[in-house]
C-alpha positions in Angstrom: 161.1 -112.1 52.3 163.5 -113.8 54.7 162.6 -116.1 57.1 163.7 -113.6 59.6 160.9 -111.1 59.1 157.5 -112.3 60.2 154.7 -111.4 57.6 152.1 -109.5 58.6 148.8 -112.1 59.2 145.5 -110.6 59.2 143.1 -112.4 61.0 139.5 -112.3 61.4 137.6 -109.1 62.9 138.3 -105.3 62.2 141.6 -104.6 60.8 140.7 -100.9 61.3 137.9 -100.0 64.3 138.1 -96.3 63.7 137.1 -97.0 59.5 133.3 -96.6 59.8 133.7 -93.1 62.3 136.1 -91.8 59.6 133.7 -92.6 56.4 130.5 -90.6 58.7 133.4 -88.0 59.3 133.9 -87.7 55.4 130.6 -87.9 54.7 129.7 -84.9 56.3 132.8 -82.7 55.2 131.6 -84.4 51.5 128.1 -82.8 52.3 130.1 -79.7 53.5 132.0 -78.8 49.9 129.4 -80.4 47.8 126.1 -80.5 49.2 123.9 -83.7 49.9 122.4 -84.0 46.1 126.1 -85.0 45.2 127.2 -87.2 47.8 128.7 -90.5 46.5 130.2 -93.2 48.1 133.2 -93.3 45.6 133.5 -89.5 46.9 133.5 -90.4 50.4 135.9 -93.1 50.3 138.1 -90.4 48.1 137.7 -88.3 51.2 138.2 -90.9 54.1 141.3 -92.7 52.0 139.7 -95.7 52.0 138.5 -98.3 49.5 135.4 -97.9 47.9 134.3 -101.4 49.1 134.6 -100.2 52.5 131.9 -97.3 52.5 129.5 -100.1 50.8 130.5 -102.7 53.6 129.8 -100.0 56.5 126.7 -98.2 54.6 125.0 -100.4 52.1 122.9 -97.4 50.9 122.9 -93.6 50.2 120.6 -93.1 52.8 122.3 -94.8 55.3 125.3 -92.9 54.6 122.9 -89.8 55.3 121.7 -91.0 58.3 125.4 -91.4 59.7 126.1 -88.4 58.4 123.4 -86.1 60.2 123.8 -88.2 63.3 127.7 -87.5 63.6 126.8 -83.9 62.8 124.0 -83.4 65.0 126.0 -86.0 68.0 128.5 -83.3 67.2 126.3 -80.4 67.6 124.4 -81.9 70.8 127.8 -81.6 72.7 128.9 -78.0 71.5 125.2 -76.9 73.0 125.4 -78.9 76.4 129.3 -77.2 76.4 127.3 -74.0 75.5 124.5 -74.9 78.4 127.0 -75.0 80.6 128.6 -72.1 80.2 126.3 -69.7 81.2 125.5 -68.6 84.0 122.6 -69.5 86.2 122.0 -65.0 86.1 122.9 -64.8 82.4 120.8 -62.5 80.4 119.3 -65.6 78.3 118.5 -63.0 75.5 121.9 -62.2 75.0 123.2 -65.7 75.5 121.0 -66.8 72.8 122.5 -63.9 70.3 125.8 -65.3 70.5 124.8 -68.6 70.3 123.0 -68.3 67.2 125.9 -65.6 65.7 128.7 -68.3 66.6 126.2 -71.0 64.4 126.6 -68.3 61.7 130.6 -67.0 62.2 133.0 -69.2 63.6 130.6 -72.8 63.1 129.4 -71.5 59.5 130.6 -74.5 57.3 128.9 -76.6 60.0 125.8 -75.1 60.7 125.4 -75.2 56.7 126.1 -79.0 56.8 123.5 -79.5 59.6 120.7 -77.9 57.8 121.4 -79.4 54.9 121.2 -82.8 56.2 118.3 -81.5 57.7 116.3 -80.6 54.9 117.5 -83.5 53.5 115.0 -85.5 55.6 112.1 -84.3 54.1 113.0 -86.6 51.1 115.0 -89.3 53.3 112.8 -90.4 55.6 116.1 -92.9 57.5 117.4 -89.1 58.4 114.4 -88.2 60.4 115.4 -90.1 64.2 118.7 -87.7 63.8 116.9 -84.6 63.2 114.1 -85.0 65.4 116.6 -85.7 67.9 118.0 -82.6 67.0 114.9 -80.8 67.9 114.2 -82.6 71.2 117.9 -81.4 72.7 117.2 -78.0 71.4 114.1 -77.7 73.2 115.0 -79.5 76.6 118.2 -77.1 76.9 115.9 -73.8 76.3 112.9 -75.1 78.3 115.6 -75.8 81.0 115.8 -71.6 81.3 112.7 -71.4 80.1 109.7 -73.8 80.5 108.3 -76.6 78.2 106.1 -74.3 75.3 109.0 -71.3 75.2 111.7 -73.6 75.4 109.8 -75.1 71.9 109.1 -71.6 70.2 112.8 -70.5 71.2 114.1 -73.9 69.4 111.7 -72.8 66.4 113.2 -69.2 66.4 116.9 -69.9 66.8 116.9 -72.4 64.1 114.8 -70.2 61.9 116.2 -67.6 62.0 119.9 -69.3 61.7 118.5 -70.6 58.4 117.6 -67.1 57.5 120.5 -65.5 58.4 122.4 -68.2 56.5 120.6 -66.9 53.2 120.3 -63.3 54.1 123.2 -60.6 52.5 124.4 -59.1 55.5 123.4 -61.2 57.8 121.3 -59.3 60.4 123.2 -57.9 63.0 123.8 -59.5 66.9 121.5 -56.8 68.0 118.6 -58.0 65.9 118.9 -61.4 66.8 119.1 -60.3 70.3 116.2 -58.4 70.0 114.0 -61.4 68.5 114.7 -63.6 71.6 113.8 -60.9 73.4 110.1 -60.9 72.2 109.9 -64.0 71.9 111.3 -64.8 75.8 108.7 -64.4 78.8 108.5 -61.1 80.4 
């Protein structure tokens, strides 16, 4: 190198800020193609195109990988609902609102929705992913019981991911007008 070309000098501190947010990010879209039982960190440095050091500096553990994971997904989720919330409305037939909520979960956000649930499952034998998913829950409930009241806005959060997960599962899927017609019983008169 010639004296005219200054070397590069790391110094102390992050070399790379955005490195831990991009790991979480690959994390999930491991969890995506492969499922949670075969998450890895060497796979989720593969994905982030980082070294494997690096997702071992940032997450020590599996679980903690996990954890990141659902809470990107879910932090993720939280904003395309308050987007969704905000959408509508104040005179919008919450019925139908809720049909194409949960139909866009199972269309257009399928790989998603799939990743969500599995991390969500996932907590029954993690118990570091449990904060995330409850947290999950809570926003679900406040933005139904905010058309709603406290108790429906609770059974509507219970239906809608219910019967996402079913519909995941099911072959067909049930139809919009089903799912519309399940809020429908299950909303106030």
């Amino acid at each position: 190198m010639s004296a005219d070309v200054e070397s590069p000098r790391r110094g102390r501190g992050p070399t790379d800020p955005g490195r831990r947010a991009r790991i979480a990010e690959a994390a999930v879209a491991v969890v995506a193609r492969r499922g949670v039982d075969r998450l890895t960190h060497r796979a989720v440095a593969e994905e982030a195109g980082v070294p494997l050091g690096s997702t071992t500096y940032h997450f020590a553990t599996l679980d903690d990988l996990l954890a990141e994971a659902l809470r990107t997904a879910v932090d993720r989720n939280v904003v395309r609902l308050r987007d969704w919330e905000r959408s509508l409305p104040p005179d919008a037939d919450f019925a139908e609102a809720l049909g194409d909520l949960a139909v866009g979960e199972l269309t257009g956000e399928r790989a998603q929705t799939v990743v969500e649930y599995e991390l969500y499952v996932a907590a029954l034998h993690h118990p570091a992913l449990r904060p995330a998913s409850s947290a999950w829950d809570a926003v679900l409930t406040e933005v139904f019981a905010a058309r709603t009241d406290p108790v429906t806005g609770r059974l509507l959060a219970a239906a809608f991911c219910g019967l996402v997960l079913q519909a995941l599962l099911a072959d067909p899927a049930p139809a919009r007008c089903e799912v519309v017609e399940i809020f429908r019983r299950v909303l106030p008169s």
